[in-house]
Legacy VTK file of the C-alpha trace (Angstrom):
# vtk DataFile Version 3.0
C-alpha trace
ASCII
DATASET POLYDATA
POINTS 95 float
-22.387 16.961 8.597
-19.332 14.676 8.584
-16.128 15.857 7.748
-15.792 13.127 4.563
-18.847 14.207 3.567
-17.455 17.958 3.040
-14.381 16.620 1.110
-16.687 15.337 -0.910
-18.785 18.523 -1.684
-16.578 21.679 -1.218
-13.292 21.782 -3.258
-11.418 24.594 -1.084
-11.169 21.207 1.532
-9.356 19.307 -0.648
-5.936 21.573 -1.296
-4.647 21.748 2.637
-5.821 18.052 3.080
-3.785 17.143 0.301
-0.546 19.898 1.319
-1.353 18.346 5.273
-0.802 14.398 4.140
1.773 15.426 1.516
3.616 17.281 4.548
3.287 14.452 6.911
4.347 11.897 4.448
7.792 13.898 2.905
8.420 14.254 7.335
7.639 10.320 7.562
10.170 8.938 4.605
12.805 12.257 4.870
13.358 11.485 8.420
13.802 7.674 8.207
16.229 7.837 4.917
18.083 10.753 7.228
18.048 8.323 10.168
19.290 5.236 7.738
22.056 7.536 6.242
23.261 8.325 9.180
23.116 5.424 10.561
25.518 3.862 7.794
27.678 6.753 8.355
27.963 5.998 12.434
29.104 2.656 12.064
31.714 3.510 9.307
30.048 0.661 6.715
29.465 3.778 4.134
30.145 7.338 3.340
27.554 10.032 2.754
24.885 9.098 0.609
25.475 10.343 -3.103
21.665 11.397 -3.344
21.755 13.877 -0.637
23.024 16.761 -0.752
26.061 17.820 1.444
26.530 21.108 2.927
29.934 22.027 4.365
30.843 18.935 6.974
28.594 15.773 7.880
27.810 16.745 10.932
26.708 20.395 9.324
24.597 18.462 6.641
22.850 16.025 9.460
22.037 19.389 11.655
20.748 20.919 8.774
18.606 18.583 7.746
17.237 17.758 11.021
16.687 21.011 11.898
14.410 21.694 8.322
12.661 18.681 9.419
11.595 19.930 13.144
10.596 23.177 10.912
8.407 21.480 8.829
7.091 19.712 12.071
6.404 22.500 14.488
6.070 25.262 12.004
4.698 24.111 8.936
2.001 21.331 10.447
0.056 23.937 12.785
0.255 26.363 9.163
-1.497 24.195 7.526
-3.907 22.665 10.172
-5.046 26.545 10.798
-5.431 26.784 7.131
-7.615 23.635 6.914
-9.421 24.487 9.962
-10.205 28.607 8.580
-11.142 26.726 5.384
-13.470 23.978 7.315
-15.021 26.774 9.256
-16.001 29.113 6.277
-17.276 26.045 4.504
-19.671 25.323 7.742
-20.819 28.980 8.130
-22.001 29.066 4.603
-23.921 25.933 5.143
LINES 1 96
95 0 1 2 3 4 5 6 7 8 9 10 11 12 13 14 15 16 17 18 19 20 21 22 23 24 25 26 27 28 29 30 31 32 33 34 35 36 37 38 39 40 41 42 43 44 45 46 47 48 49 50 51 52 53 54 55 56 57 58 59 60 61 62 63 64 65 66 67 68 69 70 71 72 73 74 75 76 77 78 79 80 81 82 83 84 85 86 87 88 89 90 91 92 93 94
């Protein structure tokens, strides 16, 4: 049985496939408009960017966020890969 085929038929698939390629995709476009903000701050051509939030310095705020996004990359990820995989696993033993 193919793994499409089981997204298809068993529901209980579908919510940590959708959480896993929601979580890959906020990583994706969070870490590239981090990387472009501080890019414009580096070269002096801009400030901070009004839509996100600042915590204490810049350099606090960029460590921050880079730190919540190697969280949600080596923490979160393998969460929700076990979950899909415990969920794939019941849903082939009942089969």
């Amino acid at each position: 049985m193919s793994l499409i085929a089981s997204f298809r038929e068993e529901p209980s698939l579908r919510r940590p496939g959708i959480a896993l390629v929601g979580l890959l995709t906020m990583i994706l476009i969070g870490e590239r408009l981090l990387t472009m903000a501080v890019d414009g701050v580096r070269q002096g051509s801009s400030g901070f960017p009004v839509w996100l939030p600042e915590l204490g310095s810049i350099g606090e705020t960029i460590v921050f966020y880079s730190m919540l996004f190697d969280v949600l990359k080596f923490i979160a990820i393998p969460a929700v890969l076990m979950w899909f995989a415990y969920q794939y696993g019941r849903y082939s033993a009942s089969t």
